[in-house]
C-alpha positions in Angstrom: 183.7 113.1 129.5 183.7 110.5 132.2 184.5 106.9 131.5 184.3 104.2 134.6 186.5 101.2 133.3 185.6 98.1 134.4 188.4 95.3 134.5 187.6 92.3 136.6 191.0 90.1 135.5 193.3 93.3 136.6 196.7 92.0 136.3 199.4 91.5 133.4 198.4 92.8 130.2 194.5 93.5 131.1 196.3 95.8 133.8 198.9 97.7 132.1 196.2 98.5 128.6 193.5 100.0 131.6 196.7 101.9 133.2 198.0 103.2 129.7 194.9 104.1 128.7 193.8 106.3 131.6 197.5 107.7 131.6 197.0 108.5 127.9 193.4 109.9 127.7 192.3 113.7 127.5 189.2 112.5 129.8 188.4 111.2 133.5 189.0 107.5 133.7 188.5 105.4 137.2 189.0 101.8 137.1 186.7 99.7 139.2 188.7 96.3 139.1 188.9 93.0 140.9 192.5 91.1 141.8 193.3 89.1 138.2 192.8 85.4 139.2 190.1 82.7 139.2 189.5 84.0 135.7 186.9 81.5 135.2 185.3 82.6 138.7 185.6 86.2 137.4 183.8 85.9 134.2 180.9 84.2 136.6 180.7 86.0 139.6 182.8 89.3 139.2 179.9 90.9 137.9 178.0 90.6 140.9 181.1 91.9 143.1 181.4 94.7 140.6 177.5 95.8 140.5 177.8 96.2 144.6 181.2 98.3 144.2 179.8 100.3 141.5 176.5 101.2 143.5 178.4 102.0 146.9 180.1 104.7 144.7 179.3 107.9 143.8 180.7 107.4 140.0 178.3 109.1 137.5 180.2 108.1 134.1 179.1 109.3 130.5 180.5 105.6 129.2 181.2 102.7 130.6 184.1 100.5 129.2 184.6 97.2 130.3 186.3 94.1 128.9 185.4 90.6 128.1 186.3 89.3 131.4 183.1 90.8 132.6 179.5 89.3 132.4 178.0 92.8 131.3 174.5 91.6 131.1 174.8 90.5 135.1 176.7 93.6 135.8 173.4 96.3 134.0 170.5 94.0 135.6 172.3 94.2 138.8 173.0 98.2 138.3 169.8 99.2 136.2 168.8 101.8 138.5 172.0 103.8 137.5 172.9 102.4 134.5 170.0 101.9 132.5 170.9 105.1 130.5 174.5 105.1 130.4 176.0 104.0 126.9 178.4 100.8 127.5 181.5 99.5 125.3 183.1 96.1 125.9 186.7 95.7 124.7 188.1 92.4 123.5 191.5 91.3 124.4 190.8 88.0 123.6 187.5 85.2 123.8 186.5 82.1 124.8 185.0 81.1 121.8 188.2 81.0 119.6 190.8 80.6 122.7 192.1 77.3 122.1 191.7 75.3 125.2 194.0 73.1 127.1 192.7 69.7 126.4 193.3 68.4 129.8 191.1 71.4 131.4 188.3 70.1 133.8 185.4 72.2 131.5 186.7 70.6 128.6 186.2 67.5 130.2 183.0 67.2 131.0 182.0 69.3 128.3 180.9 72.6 130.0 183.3 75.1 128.6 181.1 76.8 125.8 179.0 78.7 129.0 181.8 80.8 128.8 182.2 81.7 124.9 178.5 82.4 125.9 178.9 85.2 127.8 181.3 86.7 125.7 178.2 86.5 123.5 175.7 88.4 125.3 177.8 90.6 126.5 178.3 91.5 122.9 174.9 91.5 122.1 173.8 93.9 125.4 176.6 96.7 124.8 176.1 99.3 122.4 179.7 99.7 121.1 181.8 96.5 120.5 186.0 96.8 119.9 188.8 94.2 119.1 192.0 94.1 119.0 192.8 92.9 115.9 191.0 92.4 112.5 192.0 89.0 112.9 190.1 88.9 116.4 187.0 90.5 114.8 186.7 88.1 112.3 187.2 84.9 114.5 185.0 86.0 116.7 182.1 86.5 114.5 182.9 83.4 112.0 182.6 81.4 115.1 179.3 82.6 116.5 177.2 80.7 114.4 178.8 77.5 115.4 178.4 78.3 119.0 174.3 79.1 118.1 173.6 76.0 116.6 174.8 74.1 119.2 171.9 74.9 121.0 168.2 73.2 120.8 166.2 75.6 119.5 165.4 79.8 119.2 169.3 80.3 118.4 168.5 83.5 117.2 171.5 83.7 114.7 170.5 87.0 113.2 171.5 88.1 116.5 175.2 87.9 114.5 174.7 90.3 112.3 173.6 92.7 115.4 177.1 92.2 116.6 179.0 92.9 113.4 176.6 96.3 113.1 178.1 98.0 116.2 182.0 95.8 116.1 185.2 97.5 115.4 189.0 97.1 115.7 190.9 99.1 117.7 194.9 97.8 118.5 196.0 97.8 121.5 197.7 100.2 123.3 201.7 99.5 124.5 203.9 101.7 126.0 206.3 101.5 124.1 208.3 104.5 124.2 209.2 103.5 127.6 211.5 101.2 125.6 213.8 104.1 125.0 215.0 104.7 128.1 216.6 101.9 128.2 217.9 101.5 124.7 222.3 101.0 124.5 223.9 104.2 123.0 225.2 104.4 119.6 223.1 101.5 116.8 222.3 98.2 118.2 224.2 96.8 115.2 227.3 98.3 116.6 226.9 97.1 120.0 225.9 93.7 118.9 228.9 93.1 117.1 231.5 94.8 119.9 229.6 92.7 122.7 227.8 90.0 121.8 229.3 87.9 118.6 226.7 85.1 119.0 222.9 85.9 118.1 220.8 86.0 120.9 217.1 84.1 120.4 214.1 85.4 122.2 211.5 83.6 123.8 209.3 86.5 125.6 205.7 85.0 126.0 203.5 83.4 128.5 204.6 79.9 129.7 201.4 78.4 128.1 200.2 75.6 125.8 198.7 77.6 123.4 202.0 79.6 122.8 203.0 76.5 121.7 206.5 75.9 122.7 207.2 72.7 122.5 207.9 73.4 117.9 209.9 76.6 119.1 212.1 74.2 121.3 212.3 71.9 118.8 213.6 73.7 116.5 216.4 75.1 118.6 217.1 72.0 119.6 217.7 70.7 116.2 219.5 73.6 115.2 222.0 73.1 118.3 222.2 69.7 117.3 223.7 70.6 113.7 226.3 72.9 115.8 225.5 76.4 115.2 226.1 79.1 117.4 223.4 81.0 119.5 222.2 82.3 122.9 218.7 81.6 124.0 217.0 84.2 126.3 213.5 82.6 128.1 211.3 85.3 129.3 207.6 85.2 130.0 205.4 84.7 132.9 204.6 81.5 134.5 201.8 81.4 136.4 201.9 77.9 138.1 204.3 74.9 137.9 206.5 75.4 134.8 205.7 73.2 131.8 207.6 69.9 131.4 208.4 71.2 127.9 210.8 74.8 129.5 212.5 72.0 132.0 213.5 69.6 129.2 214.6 72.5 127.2 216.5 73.9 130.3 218.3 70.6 129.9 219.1 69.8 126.2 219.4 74.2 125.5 222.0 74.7 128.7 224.8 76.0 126.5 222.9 78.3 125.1 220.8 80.1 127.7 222.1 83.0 129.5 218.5 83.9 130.7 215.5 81.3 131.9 212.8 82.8 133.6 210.6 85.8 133.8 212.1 89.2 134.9 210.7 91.4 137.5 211.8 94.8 136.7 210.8 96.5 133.4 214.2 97.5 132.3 216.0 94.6 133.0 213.2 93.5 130.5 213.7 95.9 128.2 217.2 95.1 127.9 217.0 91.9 127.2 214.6 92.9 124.3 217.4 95.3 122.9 220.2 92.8 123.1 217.7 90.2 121.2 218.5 89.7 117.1 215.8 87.2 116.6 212.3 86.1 118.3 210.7 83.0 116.5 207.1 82.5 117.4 204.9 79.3 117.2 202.5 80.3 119.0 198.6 78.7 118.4 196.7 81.8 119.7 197.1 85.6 119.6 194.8 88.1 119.2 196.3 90.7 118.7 200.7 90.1 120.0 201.6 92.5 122.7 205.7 90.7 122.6 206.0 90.8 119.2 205.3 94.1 119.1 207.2 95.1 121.7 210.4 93.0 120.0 210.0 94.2 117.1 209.7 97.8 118.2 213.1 97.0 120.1 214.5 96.2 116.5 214.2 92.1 116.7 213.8 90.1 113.5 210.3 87.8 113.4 210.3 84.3 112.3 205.9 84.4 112.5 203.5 81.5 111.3 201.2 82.9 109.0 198.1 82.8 110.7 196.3 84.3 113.8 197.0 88.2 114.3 200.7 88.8 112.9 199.9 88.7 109.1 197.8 91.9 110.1 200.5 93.7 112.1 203.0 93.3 109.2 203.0 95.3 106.0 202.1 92.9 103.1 205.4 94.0 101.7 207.7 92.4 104.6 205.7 89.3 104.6 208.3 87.2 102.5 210.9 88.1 105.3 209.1 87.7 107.6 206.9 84.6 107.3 207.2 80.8 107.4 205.0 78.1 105.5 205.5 75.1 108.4 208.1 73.7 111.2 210.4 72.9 108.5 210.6 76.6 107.0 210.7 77.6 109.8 213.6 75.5 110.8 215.6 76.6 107.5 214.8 80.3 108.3 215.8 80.5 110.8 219.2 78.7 110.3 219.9 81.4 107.9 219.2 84.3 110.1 221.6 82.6 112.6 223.9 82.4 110.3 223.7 85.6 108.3 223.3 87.8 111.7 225.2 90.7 110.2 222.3 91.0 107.6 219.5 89.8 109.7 220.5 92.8 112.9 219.9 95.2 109.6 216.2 94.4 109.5 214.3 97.3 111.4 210.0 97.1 111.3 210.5 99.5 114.9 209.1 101.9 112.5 205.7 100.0 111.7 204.8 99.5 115.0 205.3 102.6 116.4 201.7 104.0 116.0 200.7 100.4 118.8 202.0 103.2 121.4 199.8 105.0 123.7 200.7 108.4 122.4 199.1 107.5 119.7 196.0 104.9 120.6 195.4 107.1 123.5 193.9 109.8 120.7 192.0 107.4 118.5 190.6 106.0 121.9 189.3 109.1 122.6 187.7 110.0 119.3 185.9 106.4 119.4 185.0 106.4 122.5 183.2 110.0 121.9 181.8 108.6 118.6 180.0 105.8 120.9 178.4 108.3 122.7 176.3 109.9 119.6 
């Protein structure tokens, strides 16, 4: 089989899932991409660019996959005359209609944003197979479509729902995460925690970003430091424009404590940091599915996780009590006691669990959905 995969945000994680898969696959995968910025830009226009590079090509694919960056209705109208009896896909890392907005964001503003949960919409609606990453994403996606429906005047055909739901799956995202091994210290992290690093070491590995919501995850450090107890504090993450006012105060009021600020280049300079990490706390206000938790955890970090969006589903029911806090203040006294029992908290492993989020093993289930779509 032949699969053309369309991605027209290619950078960061949109990148590295399109490379892993077409490492991973049993079948022919080319990637017709665009550069990953202008994301708003993309989700308008990218179609357009994509429909002229797909038709000066000589691809002839049995599927086409492609992700919710991409306008697919544009992109067959533009392509019918190749396209019109290919079966499509679209795969959902995450949507506009449940991404939570920056306030301050000009669409927001002047109240234009919802064009873009719209084409998340019929895009939906115009593929014949429909994937998300997480259960969680599925269902947000699809509780929210009504809403988005009736904000419209009239003929919102809402049965058009239902359509969705028909041909919607989940299917986790693919990591890499064996690569992790490489780079893992010899003999058990517990033993060379306690032979090189007495202090526990915090991690902060996401995006620089509102909705990872650092500002509770500072503050609770910060109140923590304040009652005297003893940690390191490793920032990673990308930033993709001026850093948030939020890491420089914390730069500030943290300085004793952080021994890394700022994201890393190379991969195992990365992946060492995520060995040497006992804890990583996450606030964050949106994740779909939680590519850095599950690549900390995988590297034997303990989570502190709020109990909503994606992680409640990438967790065992049975771990939740560890695992979970109720609010800031829970939080706040959970952490505390992992700080101060590290011994016990470096014994907690869920590497285990989230072993099966690596491409050795998506790549196969890929495969067998993909096939499915085609019958």
């Amino acid at each position: 089989m032949k699969i053309l995969l369309i991605e027209s945000y290619f950078t960061g994680s949109h990148a590295a899932w399109a490379k892993g898969y077409a490492q991973h696959s049993q079948y022919h995968i080319d990637i017709l991409s665009l550069p990953g910025r202008f994301w708003k830009w993309r989700m308008h226009g990218g179609a357009v660019t994509l429909a002229r590079k797909f038709l000066e090509s000589d691809l002839t694919p049995d599927l086409i996959l492609m992700t919710d960056m991409l306008d697919l209705t544009t992109f067959l109208a533009l392509t019918r005359q190749r396209t019109a009896d290919v079966p499509t896909a679209i795969y959902f890392h995450e949507n506009q209609l449940t991404y939570p907005w920056s306030p301050t964001d000009r669409d927001i503003v002047q109240k234009r944003n919802k064009h873009y949960g719209f084409i998340n919409y019929v895009s939906a609606l115009a593929a014949d197979a429909v994937f998300f990453n997480s259960q969680y994403h599925l269902d947000s996606f699809l509780a929210e479509l009504p809403r988005l429906l009736k904000h419209f005047p009239d003929y919102n055909e809402a049965g058009t729902v239902e359509q969705i739901r028909d041909k919607s799956s989940v299917l986790p995202l693919g990591l890499d995460l064996k690569s992790f091994d490489q780079h893992k210290p010899q003999g058990s992290k517990i033993q060379n925690l306690k032979s090189k690093i007495k202090m526990p070491l915090i991690l902060w590995a996401h995006r620089w970003e509102f909705d990872k919501n650092p500002d509770e995850f500072f503050e609770a450090l910060t109140i923590l430091s304040e009652r005297g107890l003893d940690f390191e504090l490793a920032i990673l993450g990308e930033n993709f424009s001026q850093k948030p006012d939020v890491f420089l105060e914390a730069e500030n009021t943290l300085e004793k404590h952080i021994v890394q600020f700022g994201y890393v280049e190379s991969f195992a300079e990365y992946a060492q940091w995520l060995w040497r990490a006992d804890i990583v706390p996450v606030t964050s206000n949106q994740d779909f599915f939680g590519a850095s938790v599950v690549e900390a955890l995988y590297c034997d970090c303990f989570p502190l996780l709020p109990k909503r969006l994606a992680y409640p589903y990438l967790i065992p029911s049975e771990y939740h009590a560890q695992c979970f806090y109720e609010d800031f203040d829970d939080l706040v006294a959970r952490l505390s006691e992992a700080i101060i029992n590290i011994e016990q908290t470096r014994h907690f492993s869920l590497r285990s669990v989230v072993a099966q989020y690596d491409w050795q093993e998506q790549g196969r289930l890929y495969d067998e959905l993909f096939l499915s779509s085609l019958r």
